[in-house]
C-alpha positions as CSV (number, residue, x, y, z in Angstrom):
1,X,-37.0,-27.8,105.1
2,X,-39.4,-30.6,104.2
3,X,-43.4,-30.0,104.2
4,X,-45.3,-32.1,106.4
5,X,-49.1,-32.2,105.6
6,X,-51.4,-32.3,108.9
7,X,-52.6,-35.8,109.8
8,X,-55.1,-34.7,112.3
9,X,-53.4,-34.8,115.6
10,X,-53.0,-31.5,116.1
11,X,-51.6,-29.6,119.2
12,X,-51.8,-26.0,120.0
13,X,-48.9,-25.1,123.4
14,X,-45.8,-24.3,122.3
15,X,-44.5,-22.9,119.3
16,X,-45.0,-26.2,116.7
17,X,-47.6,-28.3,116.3
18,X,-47.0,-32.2,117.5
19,X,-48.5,-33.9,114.8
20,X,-47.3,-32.1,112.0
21,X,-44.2,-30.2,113.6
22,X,-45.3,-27.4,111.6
23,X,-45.0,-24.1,113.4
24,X,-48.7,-22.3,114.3
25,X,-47.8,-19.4,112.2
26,X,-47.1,-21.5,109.4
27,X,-50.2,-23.2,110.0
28,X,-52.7,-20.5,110.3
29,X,-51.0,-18.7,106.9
30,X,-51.8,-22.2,105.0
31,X,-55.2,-22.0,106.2
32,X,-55.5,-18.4,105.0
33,X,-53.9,-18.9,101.6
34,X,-56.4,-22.0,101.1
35,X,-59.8,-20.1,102.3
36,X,-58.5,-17.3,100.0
37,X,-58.7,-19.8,97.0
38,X,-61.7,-21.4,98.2
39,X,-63.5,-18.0,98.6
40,X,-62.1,-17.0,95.3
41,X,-63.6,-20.5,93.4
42,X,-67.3,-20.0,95.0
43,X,-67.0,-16.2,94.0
44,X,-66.1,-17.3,90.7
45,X,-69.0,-20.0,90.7
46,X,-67.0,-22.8,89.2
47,X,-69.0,-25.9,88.6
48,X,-65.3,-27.6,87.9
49,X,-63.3,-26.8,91.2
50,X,-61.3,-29.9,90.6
51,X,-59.9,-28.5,87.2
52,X,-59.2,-25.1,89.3
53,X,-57.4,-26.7,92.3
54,X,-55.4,-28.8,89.8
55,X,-54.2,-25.5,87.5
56,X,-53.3,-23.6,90.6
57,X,-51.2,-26.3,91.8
58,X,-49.3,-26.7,88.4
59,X,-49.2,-22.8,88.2
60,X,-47.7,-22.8,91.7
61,X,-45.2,-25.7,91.0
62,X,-43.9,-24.1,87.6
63,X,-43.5,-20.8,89.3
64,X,-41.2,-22.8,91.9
65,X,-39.2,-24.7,89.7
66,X,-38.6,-21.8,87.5
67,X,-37.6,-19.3,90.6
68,X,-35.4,-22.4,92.0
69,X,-33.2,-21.7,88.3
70,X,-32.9,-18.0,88.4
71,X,-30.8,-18.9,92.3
């Protein structure tokens, strides 16, 4: 399945978003994984959030790549 990021036309009946053609659920656990990180930064007080957004995003794409090998 291919990601597709919102582009602000959102819908809410049904099961999947118009826009995106994400479904809700998918949707609402992005939002809380990303507040969860935000929350996390501000707790954390870092004064370089782009240097933190740009290590979790490596982090998470090593950890991908390396559980795509052990298949």
């Amino acid at each position: 399945m291919k990601f597709n990021p919102c582009i602000d036309k959102c819908t809410y009946e049904g099961t999947h978003c118009e826009g995106c053609g994400r479904t809700h659920i998918e949707i609402a656990e992005t939002k809380k994984m990303v507040m969860a990180l935000v929350n996390f930064a501000q707790e954390q007080e870092y004064e370089n959030v782009e240097d933190f957004v740009a290590a979790v995003g490596k982090s998470v794409l090593k950890k991908l790549k390396k559980a795509d090998t052990n298949k």
